[in-house]
N, C-alpha and C positions, 0 to 999 in steps of 0.2 A: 507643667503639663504641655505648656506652648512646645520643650525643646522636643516632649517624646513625639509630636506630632512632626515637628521639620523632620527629626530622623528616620522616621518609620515614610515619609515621603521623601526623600532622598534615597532611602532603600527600595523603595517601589520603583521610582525613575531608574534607578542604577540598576535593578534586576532585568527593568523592560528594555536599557537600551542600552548595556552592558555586552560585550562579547556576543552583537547580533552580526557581525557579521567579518568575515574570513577574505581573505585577498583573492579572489578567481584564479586558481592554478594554470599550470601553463600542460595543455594535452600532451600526453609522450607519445601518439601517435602521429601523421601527419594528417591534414583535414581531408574530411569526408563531405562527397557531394550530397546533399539532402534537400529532403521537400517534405512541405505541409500537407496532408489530408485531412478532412474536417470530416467528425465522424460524429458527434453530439458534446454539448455541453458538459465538461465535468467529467473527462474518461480517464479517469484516478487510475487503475486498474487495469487489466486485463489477461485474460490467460487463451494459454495456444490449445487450437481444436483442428487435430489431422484425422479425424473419424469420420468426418460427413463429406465427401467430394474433394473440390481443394482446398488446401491450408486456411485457415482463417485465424486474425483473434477475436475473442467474443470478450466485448469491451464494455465494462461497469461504468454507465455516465449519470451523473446527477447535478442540476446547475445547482454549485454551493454556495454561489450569489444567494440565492434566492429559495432555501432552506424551507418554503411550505411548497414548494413544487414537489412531482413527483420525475423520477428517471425513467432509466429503462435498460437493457441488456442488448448493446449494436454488435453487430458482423464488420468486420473487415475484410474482405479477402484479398490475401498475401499475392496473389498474382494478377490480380484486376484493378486492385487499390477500390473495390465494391464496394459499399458499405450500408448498412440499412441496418434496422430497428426489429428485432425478432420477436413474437408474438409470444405472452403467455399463456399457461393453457391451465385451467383446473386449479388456479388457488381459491383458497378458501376466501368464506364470506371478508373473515375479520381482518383479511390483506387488504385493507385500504388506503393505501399508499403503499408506495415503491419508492425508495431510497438508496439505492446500494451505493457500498463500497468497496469494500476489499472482496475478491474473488479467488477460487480456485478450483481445478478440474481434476476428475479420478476415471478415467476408462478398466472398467472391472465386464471383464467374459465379452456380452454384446454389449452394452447398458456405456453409454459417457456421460457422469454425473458431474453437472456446474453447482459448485456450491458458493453462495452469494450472503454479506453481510449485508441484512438490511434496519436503517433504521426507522426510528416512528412507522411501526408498521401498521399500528392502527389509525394514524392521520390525527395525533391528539397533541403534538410538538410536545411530547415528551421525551427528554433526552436520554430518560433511562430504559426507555422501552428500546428495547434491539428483537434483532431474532437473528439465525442463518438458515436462510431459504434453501431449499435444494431439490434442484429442476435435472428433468433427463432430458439432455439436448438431443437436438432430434435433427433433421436437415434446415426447417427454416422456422423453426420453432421450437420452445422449449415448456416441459410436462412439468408441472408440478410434484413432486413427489413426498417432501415432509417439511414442517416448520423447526425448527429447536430452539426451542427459548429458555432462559434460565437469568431472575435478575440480577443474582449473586455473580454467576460468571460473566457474564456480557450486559456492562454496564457500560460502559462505552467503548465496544471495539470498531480496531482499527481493520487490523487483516486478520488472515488465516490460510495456514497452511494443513492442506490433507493427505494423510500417507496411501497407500498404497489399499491399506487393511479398512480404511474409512476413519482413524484417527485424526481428532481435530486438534490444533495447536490454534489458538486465537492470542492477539493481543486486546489490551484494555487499555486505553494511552492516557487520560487525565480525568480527574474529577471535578475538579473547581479551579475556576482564572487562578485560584492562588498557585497551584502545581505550573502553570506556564510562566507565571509572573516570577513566579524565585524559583523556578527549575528544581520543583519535589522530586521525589523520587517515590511517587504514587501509583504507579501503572504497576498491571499484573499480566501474568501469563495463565492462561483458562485450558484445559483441554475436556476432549469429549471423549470417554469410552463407548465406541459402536455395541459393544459387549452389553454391559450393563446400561446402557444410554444415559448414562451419569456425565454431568459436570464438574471440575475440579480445578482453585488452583494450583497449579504448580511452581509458578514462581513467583515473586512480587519486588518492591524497593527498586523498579528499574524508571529512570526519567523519560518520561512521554517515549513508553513502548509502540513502536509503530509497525514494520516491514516484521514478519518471519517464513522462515524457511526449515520445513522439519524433515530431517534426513533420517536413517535407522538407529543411526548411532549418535546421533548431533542434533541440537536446533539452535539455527543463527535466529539473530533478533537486532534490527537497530533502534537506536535511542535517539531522538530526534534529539532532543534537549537534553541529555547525557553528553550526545557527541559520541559516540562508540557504536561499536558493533559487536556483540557479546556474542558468544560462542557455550550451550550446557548442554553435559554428556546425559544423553536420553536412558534411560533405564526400561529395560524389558515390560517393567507394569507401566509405562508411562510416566509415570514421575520424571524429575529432571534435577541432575546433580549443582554443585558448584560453577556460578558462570566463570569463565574467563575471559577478560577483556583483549581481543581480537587487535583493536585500533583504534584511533583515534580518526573520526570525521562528524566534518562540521554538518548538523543538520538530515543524516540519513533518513530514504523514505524504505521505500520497498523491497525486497529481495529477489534477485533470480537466478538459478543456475546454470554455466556456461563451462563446462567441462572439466577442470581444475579450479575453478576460481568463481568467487559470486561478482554478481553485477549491483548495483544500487545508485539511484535517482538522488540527488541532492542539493539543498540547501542554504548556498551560502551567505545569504543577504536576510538577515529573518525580517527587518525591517521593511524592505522592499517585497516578501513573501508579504506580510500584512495589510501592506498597502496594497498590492494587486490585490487581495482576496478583495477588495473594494471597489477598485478602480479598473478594470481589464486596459487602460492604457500607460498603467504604469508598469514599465518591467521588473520581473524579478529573474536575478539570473536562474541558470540550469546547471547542474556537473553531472556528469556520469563516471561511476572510479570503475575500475575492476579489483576486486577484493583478494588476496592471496591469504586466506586463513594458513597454512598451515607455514608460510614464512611470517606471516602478522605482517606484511607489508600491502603497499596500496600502488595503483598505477592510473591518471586521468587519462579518460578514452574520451571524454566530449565534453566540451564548454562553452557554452551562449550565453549570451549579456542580457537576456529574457527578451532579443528582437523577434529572434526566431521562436523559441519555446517558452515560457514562464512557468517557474512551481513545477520543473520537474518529478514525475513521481515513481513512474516505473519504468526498467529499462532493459531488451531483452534483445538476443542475439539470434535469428534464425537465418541460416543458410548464410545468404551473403549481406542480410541485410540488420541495421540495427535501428528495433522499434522504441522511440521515448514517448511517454503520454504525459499528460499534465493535470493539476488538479480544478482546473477551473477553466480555462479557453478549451475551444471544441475543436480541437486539432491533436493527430497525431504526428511527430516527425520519423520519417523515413529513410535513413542514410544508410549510403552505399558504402559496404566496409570490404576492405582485401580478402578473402578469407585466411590466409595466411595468418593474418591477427586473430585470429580467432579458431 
């Protein structure tokens, strides 16, 4: 009995400190001048909003230190580097606490609809309680408009991508230490019929499902602790075929589109990720790839040794410039890119 316990603890240690961490690649661009804006605590997230005045992004922050706090939904704006805390308006009583994290935006007719993962939304730190909120952004303020809960599909998500139609694609990323600890393949894929306002999954067996991005024909999805970025052909009722494995990278966060090619936030140091989520003075590097799905090859556009950025999460290209956020320090990074690279 003594030997099953050293073994089954030697597989514990070898799962937790096993293949955590990847050599920092070397950028194929040349370096980019950049700077820090501090915009709140925890801006995991964010998506771009060109409907209200100038450019902005409206940025998902939650301090994940400190898990009984509540967040909030910040402004950025793209040409003032502005930044402040937008007011909500009209949620319901039982929205007592604000959480969010993964976000995304649908401008349909006049109406520009943010839709926001949030969790423990009733303030009772239950981890299986989720919702996704969804507010009409307005110029400095956002409306509330419906909650969608469902325990079976959103038990713990991470993001969500919305189509055009009001179709939801959510990730679900872990259930228990054990799926992190020996890299299960537990995470599922959730979607939402606007139609019928049904939940459903659609796919499952993927390791710690995190970033997606749902196209007509396609929805990407990265694996943190897979290591890939999968690639499943969408089908007319929503369903989703056979995935295909896209790539291999170490640690993928979130998704973005950039004209031929995705962008995604990454991971390379899982040990050093763990340790900052604790310690805000310890670094955890950043990578930024640019994703070539349809040659399956990859190409590094940015890398910090976590001085400048730590737990990069999301990362996205507008005009000339390229936005990183992080998942736990209250700063976004702002680098100046050629547009020609992009």
């Amino acid at each position: 009995m003594g030997r099953v316990f050293i073994i089954l603890g030697f597989l514990l240690i070898c799962a937790i400190s096993c293949n955590l961490r990847d050599p920092l690649p070397i950028p194929s661009e040349e370096s980019f001048a950049c700077r820090r804006v501090r915009v709140a605590d925890g801006p995991e997230d964010f998506a771009l909003d060109t409907w209200h005045g100038p450019p902005r992004l409206l940025v998902s922050s939650h301090d994940r230190r400190h898990p009984e706090t509540s967040g909030g939904i910040y402004f950025l704006e793209i040409d003032t580097d502005k930044t402040g805390e937008l007011k909500r308006t009209g949620e319901p009583p039982l929205i007592t606490a604000f959480k969010p994290h993964g976000v995304d935006i649908r401008h349909s007719g006049n109406q520009t609809l943010l839709y926001v993962i949030i969790h423990d939304p009733r303030g009772r730190m239950e981890r299986s309680e989720n919702a996704v909120a969804i507010y009409s952004v307005e110029d400095d303020s956002l409306r509330f408009i419906q909650l969608l809960e469902d325990k079976e599909c959103l038990w713990s998500p991470n993001d969500l991508s919305v189509m055009s139609s009001g179709e939801i694609y959510l990730t679900n990323d872990y259930k228990t230490k054990f799926n992190l600890y020996f890299r299960t393949s537990g995470s599922e894929i959730s979607y939402f019929n606007p139609s019928t306002r049904t939940w459903s999954v659609v796919a499952d067996d993927i390791a710690f499902a995190n970033g997606i991005l749902a196209e007509k024909e396609r929805v990407y999805v990265t694996t943190t602790l897979g290591e890939e970025i999968l690639e499943y052909p969408r089908n007319p009722d929503g369903t989703l075929g056979k995935e295909k494995k896209i790539i291999r990278v170490k640690g993928p966060d979130n998704l973005t589109r950039q004209g031929q090619y995705l962008l995604t936030a990454a991971h390379f140091d899982d040990l050093a990720f763990m340790r900052h989520s604790k310690d805000p003075a310890v670094p955890s590097p950043s990578v930024v790839l640019r994703i070539y799905p349809e040659q399956r090859s990859r190409a590094t556009v940015f890398v910090d040794n976590g001085e400048l950025i730590s737990a990069a999460s999301t990362a996205m290209v507008y005009q000339d410039k390229l936005y990183i956020s992080q998942v736990f320090d209250p700063y976004i990074v702002i680098c100046s890119v050629p547009k020609f690279l992009f």
